[in-house]
C-alpha positions in Angstrom: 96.7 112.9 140.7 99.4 115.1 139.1 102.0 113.9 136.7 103.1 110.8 136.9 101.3 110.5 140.1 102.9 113.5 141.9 100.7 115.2 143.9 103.5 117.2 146.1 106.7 118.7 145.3 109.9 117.0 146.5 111.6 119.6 148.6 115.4 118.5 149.2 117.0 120.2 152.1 120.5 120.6 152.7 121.7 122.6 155.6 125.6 123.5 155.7 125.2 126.0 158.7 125.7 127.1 162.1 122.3 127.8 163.4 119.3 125.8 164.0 116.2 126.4 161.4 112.9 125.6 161.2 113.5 123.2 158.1 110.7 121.2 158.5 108.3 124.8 158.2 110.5 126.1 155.3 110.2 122.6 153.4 106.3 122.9 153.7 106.2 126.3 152.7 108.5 125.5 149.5 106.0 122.8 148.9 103.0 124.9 149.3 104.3 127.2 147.1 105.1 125.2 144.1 101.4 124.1 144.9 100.2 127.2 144.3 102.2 128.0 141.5 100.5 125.1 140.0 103.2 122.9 140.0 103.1 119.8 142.2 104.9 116.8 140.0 108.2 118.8 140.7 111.7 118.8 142.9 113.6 121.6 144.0 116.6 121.9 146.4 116.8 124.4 149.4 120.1 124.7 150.4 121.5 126.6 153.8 124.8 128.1 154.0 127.6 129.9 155.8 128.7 133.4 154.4 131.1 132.5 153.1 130.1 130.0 150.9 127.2 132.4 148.9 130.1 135.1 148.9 131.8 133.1 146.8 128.9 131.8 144.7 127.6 135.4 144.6 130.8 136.5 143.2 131.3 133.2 140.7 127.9 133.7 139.4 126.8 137.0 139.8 130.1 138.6 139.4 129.3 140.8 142.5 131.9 140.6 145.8 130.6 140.3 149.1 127.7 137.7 150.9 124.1 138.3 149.6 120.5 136.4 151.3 119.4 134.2 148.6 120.6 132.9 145.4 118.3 131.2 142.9 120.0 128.5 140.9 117.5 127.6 137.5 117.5 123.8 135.6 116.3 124.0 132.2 112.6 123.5 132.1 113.0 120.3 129.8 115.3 118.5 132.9 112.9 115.5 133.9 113.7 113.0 136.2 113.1 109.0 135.4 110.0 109.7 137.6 108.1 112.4 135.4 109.1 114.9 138.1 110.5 118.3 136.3 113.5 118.7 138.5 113.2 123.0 139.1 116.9 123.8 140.3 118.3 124.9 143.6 117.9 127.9 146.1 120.5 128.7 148.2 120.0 130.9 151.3 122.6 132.3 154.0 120.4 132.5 157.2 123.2 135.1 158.8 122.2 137.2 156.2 118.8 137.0 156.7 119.6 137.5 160.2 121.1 141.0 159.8 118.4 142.1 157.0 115.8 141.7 159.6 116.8 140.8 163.1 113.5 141.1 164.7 112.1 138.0 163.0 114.9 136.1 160.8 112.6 133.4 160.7 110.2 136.0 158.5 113.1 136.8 156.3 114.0 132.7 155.8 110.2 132.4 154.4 110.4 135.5 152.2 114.0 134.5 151.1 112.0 130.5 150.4 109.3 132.1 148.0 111.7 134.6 146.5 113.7 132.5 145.3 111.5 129.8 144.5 109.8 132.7 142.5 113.1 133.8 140.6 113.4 129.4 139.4 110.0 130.0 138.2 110.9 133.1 135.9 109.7 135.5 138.1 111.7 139.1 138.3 111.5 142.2 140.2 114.1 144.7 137.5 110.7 146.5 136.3 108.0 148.0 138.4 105.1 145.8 137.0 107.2 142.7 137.4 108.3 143.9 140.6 104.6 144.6 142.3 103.3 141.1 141.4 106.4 139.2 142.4 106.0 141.0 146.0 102.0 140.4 146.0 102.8 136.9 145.5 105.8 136.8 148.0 103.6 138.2 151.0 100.7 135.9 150.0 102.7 132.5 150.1 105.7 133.7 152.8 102.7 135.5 155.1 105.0 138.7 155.1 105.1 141.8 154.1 108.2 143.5 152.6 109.8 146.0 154.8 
């Protein structure tokens, strides 16, 4: 067993959205990730949102305008719950968004959006080309798809 007797992630969904998801499929894949990554005594919230809501945090965070996919919200690594369970932070995706970045299969683009930013809580980046090849291997290998 894990830490504290965690052996798998705590994945906390929260789906303030339109359209119908596979959330069950994205949890497990959160989960499997943070697995992978080595990291099962852990929590992390996946959060699902209109347009207009990650406008607005894309602008109050980011300090860009206008709707992005994902947004990756970081704890500070010494934030431990009474539990023993390092409590990661909180990814918030707009599936419309995904929708329109690939339309074929915006299921696809919910699991890349998952790992990416479960990747970016974990430190990961994508500014420099070395950083950005292993972030994608990684991405492919956990979401099962490859970048456009």
């Amino acid at each position: 067993m894990a830490d504290g007797g965690h052996t798998e992630p705590r994945i906390l969904i929260d789906d303030r959205q339109p359209s119908a998801l596979p959330l069950e499929a994205l949890s497990a894949l959160a989960s499997q990730t943070l697995l992978a990554e080595g990291l099962p005594a852990t929590e992390l919230s996946l959060s699902f949102v209109a347009e207009d809501e990650i406008a607005d945090l894309h602008e109050r965070y980011m300090h860009e305008p206008g709707p992005t996919d994902v947004l990756s919200f970081p704890l500070d690594e010494d934030d431990v719950d009474e539990d023993g369970v390092r409590v990661l932070g909180g990814v918030v995706i707009a599936p419309s968004v995904a929708e329109r970045n690939r339309p074929e299969d915006r299921d696809a683009e919910l699991r890349l959006l998952v790992v990416h930013g479960i990747l970016h809580l974990l430190g990961h980046d994508h500014h420099q080309d070395a950083e950005r090849a292993a972030m994608w291997a990684k991405q492919e290998r956990y979401a099962g798809v490859r970048l456009p």
